[in-house]
C-alpha positions as CSV (number, residue, x, y, z in Angstrom):
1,X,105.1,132.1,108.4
2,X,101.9,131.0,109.6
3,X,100.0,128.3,108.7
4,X,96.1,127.5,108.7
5,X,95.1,123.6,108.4
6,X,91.9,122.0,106.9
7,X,90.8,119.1,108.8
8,X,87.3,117.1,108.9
9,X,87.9,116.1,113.0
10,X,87.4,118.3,115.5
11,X,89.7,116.8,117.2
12,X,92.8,118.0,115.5
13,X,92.2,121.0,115.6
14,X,94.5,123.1,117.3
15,X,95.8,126.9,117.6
16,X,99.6,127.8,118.6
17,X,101.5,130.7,117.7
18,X,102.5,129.6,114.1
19,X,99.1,127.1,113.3
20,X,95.7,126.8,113.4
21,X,93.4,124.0,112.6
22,X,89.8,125.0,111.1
23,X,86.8,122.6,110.5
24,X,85.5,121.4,107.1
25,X,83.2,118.8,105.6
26,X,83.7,119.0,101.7
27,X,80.9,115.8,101.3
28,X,78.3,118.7,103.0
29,X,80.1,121.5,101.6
30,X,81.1,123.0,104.8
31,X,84.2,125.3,105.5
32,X,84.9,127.4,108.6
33,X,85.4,131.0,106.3
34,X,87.8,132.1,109.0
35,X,90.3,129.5,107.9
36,X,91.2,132.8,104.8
37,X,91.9,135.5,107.2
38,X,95.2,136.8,106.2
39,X,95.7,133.9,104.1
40,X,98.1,134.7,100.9
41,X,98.6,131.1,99.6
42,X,96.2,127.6,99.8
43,X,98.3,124.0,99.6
44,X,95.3,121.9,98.0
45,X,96.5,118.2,99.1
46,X,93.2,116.8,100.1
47,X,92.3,113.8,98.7
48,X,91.7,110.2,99.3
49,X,94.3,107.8,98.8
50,X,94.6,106.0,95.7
51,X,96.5,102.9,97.8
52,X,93.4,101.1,98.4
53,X,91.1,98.3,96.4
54,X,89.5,100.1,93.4
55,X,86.0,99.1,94.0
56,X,83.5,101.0,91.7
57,X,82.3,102.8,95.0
58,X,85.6,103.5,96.3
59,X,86.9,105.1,92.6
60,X,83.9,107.2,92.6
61,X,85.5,108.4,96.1
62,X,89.1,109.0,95.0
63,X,87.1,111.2,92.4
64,X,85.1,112.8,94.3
65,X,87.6,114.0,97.3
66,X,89.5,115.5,94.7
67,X,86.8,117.5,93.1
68,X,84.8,118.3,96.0
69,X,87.7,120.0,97.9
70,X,88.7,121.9,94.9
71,X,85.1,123.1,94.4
72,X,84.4,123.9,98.3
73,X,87.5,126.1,98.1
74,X,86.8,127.8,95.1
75,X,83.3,128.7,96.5
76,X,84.9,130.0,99.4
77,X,87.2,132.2,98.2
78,X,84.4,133.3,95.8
79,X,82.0,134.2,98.4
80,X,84.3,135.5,101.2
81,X,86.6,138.6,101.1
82,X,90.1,137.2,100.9
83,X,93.6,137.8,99.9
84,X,94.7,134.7,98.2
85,X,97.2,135.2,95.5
86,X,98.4,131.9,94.3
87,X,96.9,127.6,94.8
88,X,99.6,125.3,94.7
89,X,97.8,121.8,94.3
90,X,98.8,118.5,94.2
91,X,98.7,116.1,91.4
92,X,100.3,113.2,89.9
93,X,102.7,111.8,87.1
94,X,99.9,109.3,86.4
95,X,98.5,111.9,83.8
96,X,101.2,110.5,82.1
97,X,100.4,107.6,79.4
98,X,102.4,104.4,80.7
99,X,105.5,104.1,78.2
100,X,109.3,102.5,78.7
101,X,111.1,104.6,76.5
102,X,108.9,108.5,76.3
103,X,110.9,111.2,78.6
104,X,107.7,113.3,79.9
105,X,108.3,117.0,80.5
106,X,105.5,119.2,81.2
107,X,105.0,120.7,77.9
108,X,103.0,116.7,76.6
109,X,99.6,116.7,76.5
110,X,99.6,112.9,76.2
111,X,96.8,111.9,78.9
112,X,96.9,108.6,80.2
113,X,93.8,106.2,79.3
114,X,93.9,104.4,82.8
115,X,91.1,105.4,85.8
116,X,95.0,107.3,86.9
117,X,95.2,109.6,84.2
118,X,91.3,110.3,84.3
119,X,91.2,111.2,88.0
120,X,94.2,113.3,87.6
121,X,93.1,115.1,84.3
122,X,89.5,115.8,86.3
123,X,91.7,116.8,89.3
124,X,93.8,119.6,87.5
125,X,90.8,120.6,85.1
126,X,89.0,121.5,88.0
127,X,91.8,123.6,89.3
128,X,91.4,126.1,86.3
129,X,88.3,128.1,87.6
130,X,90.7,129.6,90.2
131,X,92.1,132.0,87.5
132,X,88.8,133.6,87.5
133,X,89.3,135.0,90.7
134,X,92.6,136.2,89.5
135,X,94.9,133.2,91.5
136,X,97.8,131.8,90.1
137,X,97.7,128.0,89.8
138,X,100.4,125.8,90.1
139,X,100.4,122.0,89.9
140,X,102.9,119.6,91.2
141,X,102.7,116.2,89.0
142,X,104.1,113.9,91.9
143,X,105.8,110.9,91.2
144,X,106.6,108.0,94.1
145,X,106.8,109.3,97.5
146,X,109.5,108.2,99.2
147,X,109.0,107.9,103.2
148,X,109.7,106.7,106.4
149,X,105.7,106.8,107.4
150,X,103.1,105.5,104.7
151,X,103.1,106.0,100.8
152,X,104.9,102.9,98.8
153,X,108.6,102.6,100.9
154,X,107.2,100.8,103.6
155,X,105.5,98.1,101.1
156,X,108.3,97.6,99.1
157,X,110.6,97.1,102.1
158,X,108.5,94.1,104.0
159,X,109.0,91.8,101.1
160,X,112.8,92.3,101.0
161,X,113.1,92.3,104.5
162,X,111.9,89.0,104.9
163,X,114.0,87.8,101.9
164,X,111.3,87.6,99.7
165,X,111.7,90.8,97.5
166,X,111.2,90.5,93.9
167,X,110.3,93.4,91.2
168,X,107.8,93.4,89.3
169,X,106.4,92.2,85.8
170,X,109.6,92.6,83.5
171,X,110.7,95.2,85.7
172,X,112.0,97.2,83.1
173,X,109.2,99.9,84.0
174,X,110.5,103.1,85.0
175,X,109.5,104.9,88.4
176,X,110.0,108.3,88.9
177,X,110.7,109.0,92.9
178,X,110.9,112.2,95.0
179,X,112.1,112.1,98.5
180,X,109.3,113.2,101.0
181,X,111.7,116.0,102.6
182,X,112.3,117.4,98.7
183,X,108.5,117.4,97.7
184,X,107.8,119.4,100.9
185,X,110.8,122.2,100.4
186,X,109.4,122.0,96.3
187,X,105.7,123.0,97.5
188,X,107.5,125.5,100.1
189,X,109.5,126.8,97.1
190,X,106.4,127.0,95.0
191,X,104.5,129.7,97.3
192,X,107.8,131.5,97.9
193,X,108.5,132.0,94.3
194,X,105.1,132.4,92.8
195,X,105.2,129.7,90.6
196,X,102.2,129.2,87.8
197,X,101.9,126.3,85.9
198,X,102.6,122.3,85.8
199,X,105.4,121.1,87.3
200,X,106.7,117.3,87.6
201,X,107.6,116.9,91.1
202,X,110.0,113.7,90.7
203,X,113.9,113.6,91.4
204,X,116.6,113.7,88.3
205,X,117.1,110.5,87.9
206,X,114.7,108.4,87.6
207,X,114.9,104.2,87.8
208,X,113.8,100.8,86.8
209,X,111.4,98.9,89.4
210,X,114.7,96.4,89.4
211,X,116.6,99.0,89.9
212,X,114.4,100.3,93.0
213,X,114.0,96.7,94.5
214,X,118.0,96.3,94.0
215,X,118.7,99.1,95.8
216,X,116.3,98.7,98.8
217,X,118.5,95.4,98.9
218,X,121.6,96.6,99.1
219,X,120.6,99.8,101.7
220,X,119.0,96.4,103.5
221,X,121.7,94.0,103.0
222,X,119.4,91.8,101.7
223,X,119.5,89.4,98.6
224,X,117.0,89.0,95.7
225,X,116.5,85.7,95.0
226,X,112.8,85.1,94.0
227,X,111.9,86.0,90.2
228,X,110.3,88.5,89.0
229,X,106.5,88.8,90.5
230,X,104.5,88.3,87.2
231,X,101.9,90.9,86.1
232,X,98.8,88.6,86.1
233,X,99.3,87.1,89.6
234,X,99.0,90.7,90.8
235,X,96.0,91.9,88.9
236,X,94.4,89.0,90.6
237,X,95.6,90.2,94.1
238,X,94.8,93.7,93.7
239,X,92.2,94.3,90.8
240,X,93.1,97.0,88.4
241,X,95.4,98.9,91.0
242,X,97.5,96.3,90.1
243,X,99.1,98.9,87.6
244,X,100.6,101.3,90.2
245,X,103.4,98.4,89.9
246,X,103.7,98.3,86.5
247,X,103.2,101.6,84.6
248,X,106.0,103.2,83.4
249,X,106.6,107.2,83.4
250,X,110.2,108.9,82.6
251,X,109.4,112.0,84.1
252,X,112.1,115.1,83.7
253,X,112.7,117.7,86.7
254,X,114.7,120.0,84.1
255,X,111.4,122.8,84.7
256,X,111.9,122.6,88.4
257,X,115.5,122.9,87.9
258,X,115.4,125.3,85.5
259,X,113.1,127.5,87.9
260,X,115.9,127.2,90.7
261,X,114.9,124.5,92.9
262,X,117.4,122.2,94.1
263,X,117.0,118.9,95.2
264,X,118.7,117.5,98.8
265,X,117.9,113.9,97.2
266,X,118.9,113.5,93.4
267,X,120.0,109.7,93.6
268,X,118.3,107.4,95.1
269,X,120.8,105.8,96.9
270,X,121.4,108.6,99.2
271,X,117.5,108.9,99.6
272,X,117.1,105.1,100.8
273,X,120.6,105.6,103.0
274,X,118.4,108.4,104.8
275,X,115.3,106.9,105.1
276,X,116.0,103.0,105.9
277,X,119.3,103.5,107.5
């Protein structure tokens, strides 16, 4: 397998055996066309991170790296011989309206009211012109990464480290998780097997944020002994990102299952013993 990367710096660009790097700007629309040849498959995970103060500027941004990259590929594949079958895109549970108790599978069209569930419902609308050009399209919901590098883990573990952990609000809130090394294979597993369609990428068993702070604990042998961080002392840390902490999605893998992917990290135990141990 062979694999052709996007990247906006020339100076990660490079060309072995098995990769090559290829130059684009998606703010000035620019794509190196040669970044298609022989290409049977595109991963769409560009876009900018949502782990960052939502100023009105900056969620125009989040937005707009979503949309952008969609439309700049979509144009090239339009305007370029090419023999792409199948976009496998990234997206995320926060479609999902916040709730303690609903189990979301793919088939509920509930859509979140938060700036989440807008940027993601933009996000997958705009990957729907692709089926003009006769491209399957496939859409990984993704719940909370966890990883050694970046995404929540390392957050969540400098608190407890210190002995200063807590969860958060009532900590009743249910977080979906995926271990990084089982959201790759899934994407992997996605081009392999032609998949078409929404599916939650998120572990079986999903837990409380008590739950995920009591675990990271134990993996830690650390104690909880603060209370529970309360919701409004956040918001006024964080602005409204403060509800990446507290919105609650149930998300089911029983598509993914059902479609034969198997996870290497269903509890989360055994994902925190590999990562923090």
């Amino acid at each position: 397998m062979t694999i052709h990367y996007l990247t906006t710096s020339a100076k990660k660009i490079e060309s072995e055996p098995n990769y090559h790097g290829f130059l684009w700007n998606p703010q000035k629309g620019i794509i190196d066309e040669n970044c298609l040849l022989g290409v049977d498959a595109i991963i769409h995970l560009a876009g900018a991170t949502i782990a960052k103060r939502w100023t009105n500027s900056y969620k125009q941004e989040i937005i707009e790296s979503r949309i952008l990259t969609t439309n700049l590929l979509f144009n090239a594949l339009k305007n370029n011989p090419n023999q792409v079958k199948q976009i496998v895109s990234a997206s995320a549970i926060g479609i999902y309206p916040s709730s303690v108790t609903e189990v979301y599978s793919e088939e509920n069209t509930s859509i979140s009211s938060t700036f989440l569930g807008t940027v993601t419902e933009k996000w997958e609308y705009s990957l729907e012109k692709f089926k003009r050009l006769n491209i399957t399209v496939c859409k990984l919901r993704i719940g909370l990464v966890l990883a050694k590098e970046g995404g929540a883990l390392p957050q969540l573990v400098k608190p407890i480290q210190s002995g200063m952990g807590a969860a958060f609000g009532t900590g009743k809130q249910m977080q979906s998780w995926i271990h990084i090394h089982d959201l790759v294979a899934m994407f992997l597993f996605a081009v392999q097997n032609n998949w078409s369609g929404v599916y939650n990428a998120v572990a079986p068993h999903p837990v409380t944020n008590s739950e995920l702070v009591k675990s990271i604990a134990e993996v830690l042998d650390k104690d909880i002994i603060f209370p529970n961080v309360p919701q409004f002392l956040m918001k006024m840390l964080l602005g409204e990102m403060h509800i990446l902490l507290f919105e609650s999605q149930k998300v089911s893998a029983q598509k993914a299952l059902n479609n034969g992917f198997q996870f290497k990290y269903k509890i989360l135990e055994k994902a925190l013993d590999n990562l923090l141990v």
